[in-house]
C-alpha positions as CSV (number, residue, x, y, z in Angstrom):
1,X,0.0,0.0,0.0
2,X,1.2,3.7,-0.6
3,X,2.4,5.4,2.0
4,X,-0.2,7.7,2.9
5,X,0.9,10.5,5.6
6,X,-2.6,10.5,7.0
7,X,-3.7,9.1,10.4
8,X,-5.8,6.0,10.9
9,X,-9.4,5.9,12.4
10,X,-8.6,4.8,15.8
11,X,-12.6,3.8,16.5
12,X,-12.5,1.7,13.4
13,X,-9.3,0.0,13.9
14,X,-11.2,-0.9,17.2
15,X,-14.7,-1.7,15.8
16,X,-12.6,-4.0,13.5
17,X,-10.3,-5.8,15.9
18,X,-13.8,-6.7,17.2
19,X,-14.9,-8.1,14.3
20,X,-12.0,-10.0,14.1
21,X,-11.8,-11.5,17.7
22,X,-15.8,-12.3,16.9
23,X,-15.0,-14.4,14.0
24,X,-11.5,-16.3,15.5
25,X,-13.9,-17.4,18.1
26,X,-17.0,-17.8,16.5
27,X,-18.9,-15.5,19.0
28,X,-18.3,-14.2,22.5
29,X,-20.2,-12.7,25.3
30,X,-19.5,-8.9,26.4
31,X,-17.2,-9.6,29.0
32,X,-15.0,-12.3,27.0
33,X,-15.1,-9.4,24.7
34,X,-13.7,-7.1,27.2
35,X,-11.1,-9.6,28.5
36,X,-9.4,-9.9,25.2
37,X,-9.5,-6.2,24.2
38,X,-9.3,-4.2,27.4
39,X,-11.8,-2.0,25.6
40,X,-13.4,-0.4,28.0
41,X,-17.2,-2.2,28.2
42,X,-19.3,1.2,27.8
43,X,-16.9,1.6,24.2
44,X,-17.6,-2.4,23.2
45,X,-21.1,-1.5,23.5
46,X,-20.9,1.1,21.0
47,X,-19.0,-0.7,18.5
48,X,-21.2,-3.8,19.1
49,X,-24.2,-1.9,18.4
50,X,-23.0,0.0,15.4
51,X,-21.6,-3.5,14.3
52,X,-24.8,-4.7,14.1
53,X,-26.8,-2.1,13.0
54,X,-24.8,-2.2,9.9
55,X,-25.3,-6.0,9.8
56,X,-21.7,-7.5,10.3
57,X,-23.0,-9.1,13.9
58,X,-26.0,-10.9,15.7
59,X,-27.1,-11.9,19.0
60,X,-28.5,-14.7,20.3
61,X,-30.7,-14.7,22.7
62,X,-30.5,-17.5,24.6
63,X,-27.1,-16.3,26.1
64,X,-26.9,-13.0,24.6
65,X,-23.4,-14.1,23.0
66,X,-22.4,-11.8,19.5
67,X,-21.3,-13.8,16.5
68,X,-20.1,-12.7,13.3
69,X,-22.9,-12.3,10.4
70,X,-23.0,-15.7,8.4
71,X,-24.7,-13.5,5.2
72,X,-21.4,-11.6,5.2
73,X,-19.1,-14.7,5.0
74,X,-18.2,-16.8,1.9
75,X,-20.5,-19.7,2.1
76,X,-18.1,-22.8,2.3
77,X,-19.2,-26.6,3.5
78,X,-17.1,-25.7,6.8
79,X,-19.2,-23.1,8.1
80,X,-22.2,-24.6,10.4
81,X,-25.6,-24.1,8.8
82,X,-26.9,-24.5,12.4
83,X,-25.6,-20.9,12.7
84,X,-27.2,-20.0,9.8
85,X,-30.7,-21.3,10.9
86,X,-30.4,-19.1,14.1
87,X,-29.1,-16.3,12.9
88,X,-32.7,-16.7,10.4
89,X,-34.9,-17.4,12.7
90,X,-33.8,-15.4,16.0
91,X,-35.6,-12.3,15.5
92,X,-38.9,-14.4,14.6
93,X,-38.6,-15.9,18.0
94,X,-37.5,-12.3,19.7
95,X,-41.5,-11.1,17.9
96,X,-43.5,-14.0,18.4
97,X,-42.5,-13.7,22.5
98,X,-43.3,-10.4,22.1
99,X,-47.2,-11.5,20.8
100,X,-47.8,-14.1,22.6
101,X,-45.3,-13.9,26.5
102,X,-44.9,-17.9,26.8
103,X,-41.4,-18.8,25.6
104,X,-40.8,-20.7,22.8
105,X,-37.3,-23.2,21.2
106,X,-36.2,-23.6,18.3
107,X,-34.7,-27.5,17.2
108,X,-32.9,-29.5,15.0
109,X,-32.2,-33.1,14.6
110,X,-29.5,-34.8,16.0
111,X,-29.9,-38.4,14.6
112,X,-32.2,-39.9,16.9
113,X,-32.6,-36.6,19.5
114,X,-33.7,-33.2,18.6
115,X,-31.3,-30.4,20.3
116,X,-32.2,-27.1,21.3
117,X,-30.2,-24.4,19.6
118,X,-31.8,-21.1,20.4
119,X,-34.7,-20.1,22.8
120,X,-36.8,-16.5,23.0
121,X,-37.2,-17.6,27.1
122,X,-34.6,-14.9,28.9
123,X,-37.4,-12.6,26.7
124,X,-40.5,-14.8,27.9
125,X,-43.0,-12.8,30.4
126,X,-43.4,-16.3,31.8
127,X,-39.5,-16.7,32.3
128,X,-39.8,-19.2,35.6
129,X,-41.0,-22.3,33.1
130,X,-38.1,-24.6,32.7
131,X,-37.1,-24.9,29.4
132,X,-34.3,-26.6,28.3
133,X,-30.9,-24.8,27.3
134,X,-28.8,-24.5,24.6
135,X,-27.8,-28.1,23.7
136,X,-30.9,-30.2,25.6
137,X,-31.9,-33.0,24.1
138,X,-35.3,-33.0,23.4
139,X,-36.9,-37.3,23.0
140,X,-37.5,-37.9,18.9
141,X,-41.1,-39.8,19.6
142,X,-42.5,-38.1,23.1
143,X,-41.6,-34.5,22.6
144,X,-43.5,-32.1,20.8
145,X,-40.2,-30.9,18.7
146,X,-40.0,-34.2,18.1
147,X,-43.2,-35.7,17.0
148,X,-43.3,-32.2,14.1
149,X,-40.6,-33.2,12.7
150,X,-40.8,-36.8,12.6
151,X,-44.3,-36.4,11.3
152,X,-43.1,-33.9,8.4
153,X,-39.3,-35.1,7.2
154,X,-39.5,-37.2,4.1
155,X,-40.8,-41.1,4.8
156,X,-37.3,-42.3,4.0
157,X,-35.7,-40.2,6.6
158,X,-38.4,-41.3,9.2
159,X,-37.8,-44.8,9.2
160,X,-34.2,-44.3,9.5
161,X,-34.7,-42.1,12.5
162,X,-37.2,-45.0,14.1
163,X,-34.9,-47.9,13.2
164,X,-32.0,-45.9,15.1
165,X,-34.5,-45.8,17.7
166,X,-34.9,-49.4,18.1
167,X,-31.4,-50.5,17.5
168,X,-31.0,-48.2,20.6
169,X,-33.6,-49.9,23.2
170,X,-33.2,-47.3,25.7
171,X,-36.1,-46.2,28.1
172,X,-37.8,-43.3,25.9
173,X,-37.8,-45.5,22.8
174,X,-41.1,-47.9,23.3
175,X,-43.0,-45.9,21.0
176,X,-40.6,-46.9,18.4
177,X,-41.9,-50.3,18.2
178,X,-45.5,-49.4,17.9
179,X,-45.8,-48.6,14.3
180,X,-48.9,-47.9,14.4
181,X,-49.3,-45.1,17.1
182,X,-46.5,-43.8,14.5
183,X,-48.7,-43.6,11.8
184,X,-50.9,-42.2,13.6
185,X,-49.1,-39.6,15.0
186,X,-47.8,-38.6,11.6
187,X,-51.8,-38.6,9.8
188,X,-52.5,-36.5,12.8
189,X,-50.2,-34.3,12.8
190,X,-50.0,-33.4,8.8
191,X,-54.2,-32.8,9.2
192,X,-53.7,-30.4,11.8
193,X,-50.1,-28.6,10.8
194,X,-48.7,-28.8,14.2
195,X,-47.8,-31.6,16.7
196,X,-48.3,-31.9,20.7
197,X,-46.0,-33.9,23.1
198,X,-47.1,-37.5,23.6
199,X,-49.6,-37.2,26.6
200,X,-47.3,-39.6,29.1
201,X,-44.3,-37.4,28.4
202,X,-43.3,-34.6,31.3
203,X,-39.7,-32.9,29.8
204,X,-37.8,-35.7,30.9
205,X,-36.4,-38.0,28.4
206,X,-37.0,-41.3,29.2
207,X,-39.5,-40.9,32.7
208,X,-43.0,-41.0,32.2
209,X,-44.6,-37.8,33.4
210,X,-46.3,-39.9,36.7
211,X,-42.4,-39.5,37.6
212,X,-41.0,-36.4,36.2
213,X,-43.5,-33.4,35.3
214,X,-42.5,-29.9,34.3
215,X,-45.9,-28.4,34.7
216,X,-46.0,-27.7,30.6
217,X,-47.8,-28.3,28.0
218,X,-46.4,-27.8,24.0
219,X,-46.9,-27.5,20.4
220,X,-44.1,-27.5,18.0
221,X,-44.8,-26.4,13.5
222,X,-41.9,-27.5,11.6
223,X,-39.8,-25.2,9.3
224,X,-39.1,-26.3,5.7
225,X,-37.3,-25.9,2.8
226,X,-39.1,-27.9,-0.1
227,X,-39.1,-31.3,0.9
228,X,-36.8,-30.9,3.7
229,X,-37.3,-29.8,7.4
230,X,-35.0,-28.1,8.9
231,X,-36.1,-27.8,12.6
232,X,-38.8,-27.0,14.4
233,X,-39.8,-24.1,16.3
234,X,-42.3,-24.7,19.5
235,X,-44.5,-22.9,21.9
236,X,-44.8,-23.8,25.7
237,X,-47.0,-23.4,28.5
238,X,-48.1,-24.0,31.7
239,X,-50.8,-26.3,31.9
240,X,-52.8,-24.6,35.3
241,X,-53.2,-21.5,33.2
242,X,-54.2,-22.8,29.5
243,X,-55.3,-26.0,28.5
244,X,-54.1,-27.3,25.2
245,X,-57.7,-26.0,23.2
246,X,-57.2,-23.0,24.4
247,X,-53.6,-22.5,23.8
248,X,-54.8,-24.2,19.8
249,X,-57.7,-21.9,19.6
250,X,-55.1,-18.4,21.1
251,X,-51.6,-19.0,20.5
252,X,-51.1,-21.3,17.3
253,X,-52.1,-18.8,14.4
254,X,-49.3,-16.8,15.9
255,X,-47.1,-19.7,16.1
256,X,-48.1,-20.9,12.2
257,X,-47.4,-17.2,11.2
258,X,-44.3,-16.9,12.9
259,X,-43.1,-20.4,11.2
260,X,-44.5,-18.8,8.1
261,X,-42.2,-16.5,7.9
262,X,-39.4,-18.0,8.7
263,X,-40.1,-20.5,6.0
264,X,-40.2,-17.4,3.5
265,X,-37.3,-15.9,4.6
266,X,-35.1,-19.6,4.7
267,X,-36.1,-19.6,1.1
268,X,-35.1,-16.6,0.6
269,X,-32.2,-16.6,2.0
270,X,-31.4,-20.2,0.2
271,X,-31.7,-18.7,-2.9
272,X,-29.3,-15.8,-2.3
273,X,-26.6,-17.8,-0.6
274,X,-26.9,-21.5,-2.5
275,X,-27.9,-20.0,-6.1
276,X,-28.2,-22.5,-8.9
């Protein structure tokens, strides 16, 4: 570069030593921030903000941790799509807790488990109901994450999900073996558009709920991209104050628009970052 006798920006070299500590660690909190900077925290807050105003950042809010902007990277096979999906559907969550005050998650499949990667609950009016965290893993067959996406993946994918299932034979997996209470949670489920946990099942993986019970009721839409889903996105309640009609009758138009949207925007987003 020519040697230019000017001075450098001081508060960009700063927002952009940000930036770069955000992407060498693929996301850090405000105070990891300020331990590997020493910029003062009242500063990083400023630059964080500006950051993501003019879209280079995001938060998540289930542990309010910044990561670098996936729509500003070059799309490789290495980056985690997982990412991705958050970054997407985060501020959908952030409104629909806004609407409707009971918290929601937002899963994907691990195999045979679905695991929580983002959740609107530190937002949630209702924020004493235990939801799981970042990384809980959420029963394939009893939960209603679960039962959505099982019920609206492609047939193939399905029965390699169930067979895992019984190869496995671990408490949690009985449903597994009854095909048709599969069936029929699948026909259900793709008349109605939305799935409910299985009505033994109390948050805990493998106990029944006469053993463990959170207190909650939930329903859970998928998210898709054509034939694909990609997760699921639920709602959650407790069951003293709503029964599941009710919460049918009030909360899941806003949950099917929220997933709506998301869908919308995935496709959109697909088709700017994967083009043909």
């Amino acid at each position: 570069m020519r040697d230019y006798k000017v001075k450098e920006i001081h508060a960009l070299a700063r927002g952009l030593e940000v930036l770069k500590i955000l992407h060498s660690m693929n996301g850090a909190s405000l105070h990891e921030l300020h331990r590997n900077t020493d910029i003062p925290k009242s500063t990083l807050t400023r630059i964080l903000i500006t950051l993501y105003r003019q879209g280079y950042i995001w938060q998540r809010m289930a542990d309010g941790a910044f990561l670098p902007s996936l729509g500003l990277l070059q799309r490789s096979p290495a980056l985690d799509d997982v990412n991705w999906l958050v970054e997407i559907v985060s501020p959908f969550l952030e409104s629909l807790c806004d609407r409707v005050k009971w918290p929601s998650v937002l899963c994907v499949p691990r195999l045979d488990y679905m695991e929580v990667i983002e959740t609107n609950s530190p937002r949630s009016y209702f924020d004493e109901i235990p939801l799981g965290p970042i990384g809980y893993r959420a029963n394939m067959l009893r939960s209603a994450s679960g039962r959505a996406y099982l019920s609206f993946c492609p047939d193939q994918e399905r029965q390699a999900i169930i067979q895992r299932l019984r190869d496995k034979d671990l408490p949690g997996h009985e449903l597994a073996l009854d095909d048709p209470a599969v069936d029929a949670m699948v026909r259900n489920a793709r008349a109605r558009g939305y799935s409910t946990r299985v009505s033994d099942f109390g948050g805990h993986y493998e106990k029944p709920k006469s053993e463990s019970d959170d207190g909650r009721e939930t329903i859970a839409v998928p998210i898709r991209l054509n034939e694909r889903v990609l997760g699921c996105i639920n709602l959650t309640w407790k069951k003293k104050v709503m029964s599941l009609e009710k919460a049918v009758q009030e909360l899941l138009p806003d949950l099917l628009s929220t997933v709506a949207s998301v869908n919308a925007k995935v496709r959109q987003e697909n088709a700017s970052t994967f083009p043909c």
